[in-house]
C-alpha positions as CSV (number, residue, x, y, z in Angstrom):
1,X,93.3,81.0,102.5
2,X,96.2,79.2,103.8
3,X,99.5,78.9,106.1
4,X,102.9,78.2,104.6
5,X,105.0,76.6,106.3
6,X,108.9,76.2,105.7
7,X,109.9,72.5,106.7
8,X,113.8,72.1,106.7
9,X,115.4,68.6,107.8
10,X,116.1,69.7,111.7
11,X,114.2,70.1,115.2
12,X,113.6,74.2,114.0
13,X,111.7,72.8,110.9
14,X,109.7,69.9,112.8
15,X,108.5,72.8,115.3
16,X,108.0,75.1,112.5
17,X,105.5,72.6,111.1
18,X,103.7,71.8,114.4
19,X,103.2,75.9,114.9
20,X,101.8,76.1,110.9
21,X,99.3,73.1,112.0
22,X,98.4,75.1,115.0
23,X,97.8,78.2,113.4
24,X,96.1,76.9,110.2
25,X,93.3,74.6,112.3
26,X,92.8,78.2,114.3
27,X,92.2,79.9,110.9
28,X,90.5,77.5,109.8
29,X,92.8,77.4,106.6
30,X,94.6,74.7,104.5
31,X,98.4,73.9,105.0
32,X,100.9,74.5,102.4
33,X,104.2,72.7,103.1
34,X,107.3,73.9,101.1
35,X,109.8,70.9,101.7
36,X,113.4,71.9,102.0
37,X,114.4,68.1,103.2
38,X,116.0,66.5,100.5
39,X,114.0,63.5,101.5
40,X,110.0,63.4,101.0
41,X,108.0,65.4,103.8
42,X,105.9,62.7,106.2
43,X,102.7,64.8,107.0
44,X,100.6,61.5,107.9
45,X,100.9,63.2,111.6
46,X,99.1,66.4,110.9
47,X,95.4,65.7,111.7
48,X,93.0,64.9,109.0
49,X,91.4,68.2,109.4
50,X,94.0,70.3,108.2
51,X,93.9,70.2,104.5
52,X,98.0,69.5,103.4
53,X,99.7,70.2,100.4
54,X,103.1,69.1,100.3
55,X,105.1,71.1,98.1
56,X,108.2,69.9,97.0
57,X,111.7,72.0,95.9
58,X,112.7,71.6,92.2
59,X,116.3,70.6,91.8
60,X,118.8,73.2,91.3
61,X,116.4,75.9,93.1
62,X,118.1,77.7,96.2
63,X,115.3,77.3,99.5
64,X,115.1,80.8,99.7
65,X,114.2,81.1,96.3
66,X,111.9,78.2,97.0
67,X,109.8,79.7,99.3
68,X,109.5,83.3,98.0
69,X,108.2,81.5,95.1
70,X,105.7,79.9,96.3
71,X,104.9,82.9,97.8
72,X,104.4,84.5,94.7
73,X,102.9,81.1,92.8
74,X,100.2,81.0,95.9
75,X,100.1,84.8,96.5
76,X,96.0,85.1,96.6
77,X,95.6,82.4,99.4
78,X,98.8,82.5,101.7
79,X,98.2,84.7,104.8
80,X,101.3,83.7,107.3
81,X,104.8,82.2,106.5
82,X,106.2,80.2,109.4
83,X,109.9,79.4,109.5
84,X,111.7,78.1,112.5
85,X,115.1,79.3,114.3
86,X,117.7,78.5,115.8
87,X,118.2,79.8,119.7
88,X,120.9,82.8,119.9
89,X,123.3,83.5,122.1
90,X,122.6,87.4,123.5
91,X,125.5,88.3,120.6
92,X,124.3,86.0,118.3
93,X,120.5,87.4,118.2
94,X,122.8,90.4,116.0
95,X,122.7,87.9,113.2
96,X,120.3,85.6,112.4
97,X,120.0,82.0,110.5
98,X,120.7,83.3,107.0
99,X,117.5,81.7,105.8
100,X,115.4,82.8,108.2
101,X,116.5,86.4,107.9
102,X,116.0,86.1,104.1
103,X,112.5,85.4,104.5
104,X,111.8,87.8,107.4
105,X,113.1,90.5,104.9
106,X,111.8,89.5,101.3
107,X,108.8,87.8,102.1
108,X,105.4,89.8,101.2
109,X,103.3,88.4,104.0
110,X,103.1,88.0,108.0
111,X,105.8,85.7,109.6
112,X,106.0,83.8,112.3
113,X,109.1,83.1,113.7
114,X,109.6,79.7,116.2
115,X,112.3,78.8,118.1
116,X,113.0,75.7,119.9
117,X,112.2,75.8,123.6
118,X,115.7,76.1,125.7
């Protein structure tokens, strides 16, 4: 079994991978790391007991897309998507990150939502 994690270039996607560390060394589970940075994904910080796969966008493929297929591609061992988000204002908690909702509605498997402390 394992976590997948969502890693976009920003503070909600750094905290996102901290959370999928977390919660992968308390299942006891691998790491899978979908990279939405257009630069390579530094996991040399995640401790060495934490199996890590970094898995890296194709070109051309929307992130989205990127995720729900690796969803599908790793559907027999991913147990929890975590994504990170942004804080809301009170009005803007109506609509959320348009990647972030995406995933909270198409994806076939728990997620777990951060958000950056205020």
């Amino acid at each position: 079994m394992a976590v997948l994690v969502a890693v976009s270039d920003s503070d909600e996607g750094t905290l996102a991978l901290d959370a999928a560390v977390a919660e992968a060394r308390r299942r006891g589970t691998g790491l899978l790391a979908a990279n939405l940075r257009l630069a390579p994904l530094e996991v040399s910080h995640v401790p060495a007991d934490v199996a890590t796969t970094v898995l890296d966008r194709e070109p051309d493929v929307e992130v989205g897309q990127h995720v729900l297929g690796l969803l599908e591609r790793h559907r027999d061992e991913v147990e929890l998507l975590v994504i990170g988000m942004k804080r809301r204002s009170p009005v803007g908690k109506l609509v959320l990150g348009s990647l972030a909702q995406f995933l909270l509605l198409n994806a076939d498997v728990p997620v777990l939502a951060v958000k950056v402390p205020a």
